[in-house]
ZAKERO-572139 format. One record per residue: residue number from 0; residue in one letter; z, y, x of N, C-alpha, C, O in turn. Coordinates in nm, 2 decimals. Layout:
<atoms>
  pos  code    n.pz    n.py    n.px   ca.pz   ca.py   ca.px    c.pz    c.py    c.px    o.pz    o.py    o.px
  NUM     A       Z       Y       X       Z       Y       X       Z       Y       X       Z       Y       X
...
</atoms>
This chain:
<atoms>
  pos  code    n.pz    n.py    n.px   ca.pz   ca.py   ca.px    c.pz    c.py    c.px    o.pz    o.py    o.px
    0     X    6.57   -0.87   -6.99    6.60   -0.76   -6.91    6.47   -0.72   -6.84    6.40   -0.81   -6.80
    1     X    6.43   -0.62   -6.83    6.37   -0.56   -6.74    6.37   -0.49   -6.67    6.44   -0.39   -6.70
    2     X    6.30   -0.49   -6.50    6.36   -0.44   -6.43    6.23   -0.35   -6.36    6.11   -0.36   -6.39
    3     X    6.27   -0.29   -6.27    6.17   -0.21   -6.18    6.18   -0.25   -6.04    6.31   -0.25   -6.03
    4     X    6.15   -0.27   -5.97    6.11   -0.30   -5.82    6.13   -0.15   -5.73    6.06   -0.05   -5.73
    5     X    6.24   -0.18   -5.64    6.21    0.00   -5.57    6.06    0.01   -5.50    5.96    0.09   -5.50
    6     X    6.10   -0.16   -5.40    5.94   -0.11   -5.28    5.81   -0.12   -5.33    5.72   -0.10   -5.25
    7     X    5.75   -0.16   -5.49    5.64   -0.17   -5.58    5.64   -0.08   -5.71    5.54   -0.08   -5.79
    8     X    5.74   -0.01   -5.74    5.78    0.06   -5.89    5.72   -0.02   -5.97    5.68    0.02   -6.08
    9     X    5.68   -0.18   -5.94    5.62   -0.27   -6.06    5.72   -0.31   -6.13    5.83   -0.34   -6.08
   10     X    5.70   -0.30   -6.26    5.79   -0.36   -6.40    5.79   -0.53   -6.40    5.68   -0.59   -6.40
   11     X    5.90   -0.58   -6.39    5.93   -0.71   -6.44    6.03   -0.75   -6.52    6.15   -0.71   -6.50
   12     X    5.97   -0.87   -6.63    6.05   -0.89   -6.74    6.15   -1.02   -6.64    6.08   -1.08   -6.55
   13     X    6.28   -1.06   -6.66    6.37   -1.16   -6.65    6.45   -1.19   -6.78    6.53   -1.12   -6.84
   14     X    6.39   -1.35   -6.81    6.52   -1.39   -6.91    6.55   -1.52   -6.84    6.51   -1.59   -6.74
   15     X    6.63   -1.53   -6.91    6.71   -1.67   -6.86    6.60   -1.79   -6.84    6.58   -1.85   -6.74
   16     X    6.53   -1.80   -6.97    6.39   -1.94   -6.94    6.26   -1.94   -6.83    6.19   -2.03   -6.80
   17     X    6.28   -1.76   -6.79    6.16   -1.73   -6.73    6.21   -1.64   -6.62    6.25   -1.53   -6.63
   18     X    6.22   -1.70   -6.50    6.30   -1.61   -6.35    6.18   -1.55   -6.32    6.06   -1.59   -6.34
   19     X    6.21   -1.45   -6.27    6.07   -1.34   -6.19    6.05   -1.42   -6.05    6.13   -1.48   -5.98
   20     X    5.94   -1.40   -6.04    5.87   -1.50   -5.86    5.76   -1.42   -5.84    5.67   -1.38   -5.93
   21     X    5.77   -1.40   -5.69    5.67   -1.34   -5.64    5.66   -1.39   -5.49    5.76   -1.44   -5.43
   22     X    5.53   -1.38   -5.42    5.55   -1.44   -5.29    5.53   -1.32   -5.18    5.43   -1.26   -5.15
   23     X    5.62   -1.31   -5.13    5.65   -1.20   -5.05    5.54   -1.23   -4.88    5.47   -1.15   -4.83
   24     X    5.56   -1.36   -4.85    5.48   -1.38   -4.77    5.42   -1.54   -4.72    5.40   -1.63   -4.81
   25     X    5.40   -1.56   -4.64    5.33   -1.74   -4.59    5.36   -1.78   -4.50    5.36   -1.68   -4.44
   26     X    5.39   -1.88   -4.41    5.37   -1.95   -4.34    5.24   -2.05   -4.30    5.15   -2.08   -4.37
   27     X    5.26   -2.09   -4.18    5.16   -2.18   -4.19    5.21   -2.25   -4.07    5.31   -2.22   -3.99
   28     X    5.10   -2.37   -4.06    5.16   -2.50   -3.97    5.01   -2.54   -3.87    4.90   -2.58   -3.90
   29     X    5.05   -2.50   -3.75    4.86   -2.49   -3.65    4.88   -2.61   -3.58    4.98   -2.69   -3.57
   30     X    4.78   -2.62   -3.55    4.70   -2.78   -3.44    4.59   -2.73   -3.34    4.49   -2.67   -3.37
   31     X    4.64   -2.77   -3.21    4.54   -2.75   -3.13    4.51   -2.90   -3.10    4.60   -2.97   -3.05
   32     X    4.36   -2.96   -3.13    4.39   -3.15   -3.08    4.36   -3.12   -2.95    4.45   -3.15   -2.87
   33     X    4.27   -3.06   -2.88    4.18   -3.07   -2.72    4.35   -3.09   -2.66    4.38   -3.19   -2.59
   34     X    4.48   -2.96   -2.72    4.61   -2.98   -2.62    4.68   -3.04   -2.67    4.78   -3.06   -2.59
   35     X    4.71   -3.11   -2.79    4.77   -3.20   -2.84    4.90   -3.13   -2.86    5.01   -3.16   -2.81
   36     X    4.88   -3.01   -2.94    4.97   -2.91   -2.97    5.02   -2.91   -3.09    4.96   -2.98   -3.17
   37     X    5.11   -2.84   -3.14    5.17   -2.82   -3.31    5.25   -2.72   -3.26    5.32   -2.69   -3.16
   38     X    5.21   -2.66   -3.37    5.36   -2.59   -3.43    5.34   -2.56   -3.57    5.24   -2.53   -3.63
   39     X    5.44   -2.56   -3.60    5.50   -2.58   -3.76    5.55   -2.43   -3.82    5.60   -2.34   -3.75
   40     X    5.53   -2.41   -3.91    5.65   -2.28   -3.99    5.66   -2.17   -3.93    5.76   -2.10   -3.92
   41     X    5.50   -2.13   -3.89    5.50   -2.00   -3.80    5.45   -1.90   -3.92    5.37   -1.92   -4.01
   42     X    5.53   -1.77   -3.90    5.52   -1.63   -3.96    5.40   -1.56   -3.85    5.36   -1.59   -3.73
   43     X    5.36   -1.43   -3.94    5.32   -1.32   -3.91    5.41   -1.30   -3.79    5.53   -1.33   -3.79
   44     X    5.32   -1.23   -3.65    5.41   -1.21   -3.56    5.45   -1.36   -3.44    5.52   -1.35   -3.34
   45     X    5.37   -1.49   -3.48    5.46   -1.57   -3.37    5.31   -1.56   -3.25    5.20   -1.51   -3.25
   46     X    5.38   -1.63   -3.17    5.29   -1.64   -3.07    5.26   -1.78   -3.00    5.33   -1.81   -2.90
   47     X    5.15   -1.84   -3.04    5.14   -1.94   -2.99    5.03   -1.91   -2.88    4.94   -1.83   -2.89
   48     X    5.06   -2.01   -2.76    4.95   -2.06   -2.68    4.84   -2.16   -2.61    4.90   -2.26   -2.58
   49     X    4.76   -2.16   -2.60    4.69   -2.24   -2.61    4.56   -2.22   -2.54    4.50   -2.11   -2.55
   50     X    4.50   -2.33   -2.48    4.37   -2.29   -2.36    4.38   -2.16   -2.28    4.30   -2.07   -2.27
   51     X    4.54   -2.17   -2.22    4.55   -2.13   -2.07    4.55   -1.97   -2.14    4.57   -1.88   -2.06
   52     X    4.55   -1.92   -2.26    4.56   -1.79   -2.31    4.72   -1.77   -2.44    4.79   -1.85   -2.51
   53     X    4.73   -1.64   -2.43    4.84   -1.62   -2.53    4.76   -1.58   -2.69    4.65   -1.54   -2.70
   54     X    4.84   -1.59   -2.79    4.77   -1.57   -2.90    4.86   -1.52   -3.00    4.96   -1.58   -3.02
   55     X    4.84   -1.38   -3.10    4.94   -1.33   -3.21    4.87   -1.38   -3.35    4.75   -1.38   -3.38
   56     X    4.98   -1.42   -3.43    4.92   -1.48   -3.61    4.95   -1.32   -3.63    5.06   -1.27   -3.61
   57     X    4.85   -1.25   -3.67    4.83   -1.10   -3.73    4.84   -1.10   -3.87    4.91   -1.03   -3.94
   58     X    4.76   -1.22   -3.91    4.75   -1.21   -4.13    4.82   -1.31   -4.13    4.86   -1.35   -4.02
   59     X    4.83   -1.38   -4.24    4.85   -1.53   -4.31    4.80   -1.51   -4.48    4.86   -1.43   -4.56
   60     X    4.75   -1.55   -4.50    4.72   -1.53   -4.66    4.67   -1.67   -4.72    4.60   -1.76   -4.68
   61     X    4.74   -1.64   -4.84    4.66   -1.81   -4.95    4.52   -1.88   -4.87    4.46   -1.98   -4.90
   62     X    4.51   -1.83   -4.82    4.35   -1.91   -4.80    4.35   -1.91   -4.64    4.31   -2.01   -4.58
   63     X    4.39   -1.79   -4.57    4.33   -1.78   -4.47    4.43   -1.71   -4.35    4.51   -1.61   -4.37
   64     X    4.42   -1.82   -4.16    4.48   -1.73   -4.09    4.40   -1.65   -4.01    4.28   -1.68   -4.00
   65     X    4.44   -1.51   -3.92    4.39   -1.47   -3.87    4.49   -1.42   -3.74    4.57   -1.32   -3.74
   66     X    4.46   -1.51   -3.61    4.45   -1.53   -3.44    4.41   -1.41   -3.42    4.34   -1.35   -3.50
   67     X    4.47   -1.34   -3.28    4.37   -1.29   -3.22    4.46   -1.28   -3.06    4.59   -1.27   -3.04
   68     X    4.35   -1.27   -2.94    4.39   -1.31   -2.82    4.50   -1.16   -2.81    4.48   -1.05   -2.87
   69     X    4.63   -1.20   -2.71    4.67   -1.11   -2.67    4.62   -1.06   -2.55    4.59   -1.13   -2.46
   70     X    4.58   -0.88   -2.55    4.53   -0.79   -2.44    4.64   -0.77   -2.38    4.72   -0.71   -2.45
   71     X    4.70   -0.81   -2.23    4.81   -0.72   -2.12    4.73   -0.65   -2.05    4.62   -0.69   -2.01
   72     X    4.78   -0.55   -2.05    4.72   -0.47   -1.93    4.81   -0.42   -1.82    4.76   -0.36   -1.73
</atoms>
């Protein structure tokens, strides 16, 4: 069977021996040692803290995260 994707208009084949997979997105699992911190199974969007500041996970991708401090004003 083949199918089309609405949110990609990408073509994919499905048969029974071969299921369609794609990775929609990532997690990941951070360490701070100086606070002897974890957290586990955080998405795009979480907010961890750490050295007395707040912090948003912006990307996550195969290779790489990307932090960045939160500005309040």
């Amino acid at each position: 069977m083949v199918l089309e994707l609405n949110d990609t208009g990408q073509r994919v084949e499905v048969a029974r021996d071969q299921p369609f997979r794609r990775i929609d997105g990532y997690m990941v699992d951070l360490k701070y040692a100086p606070e002897n911190k974890t957290w586990t199974a955080r998405r795009v969007g979480a907010s961890p803290a750490f050295n007395g500041e707040e912090y948003n996970i912006v990307a996550i991708t195969e290779n790489e995260v990307v932090i960045v401090r939160e500005v309040k004003f």
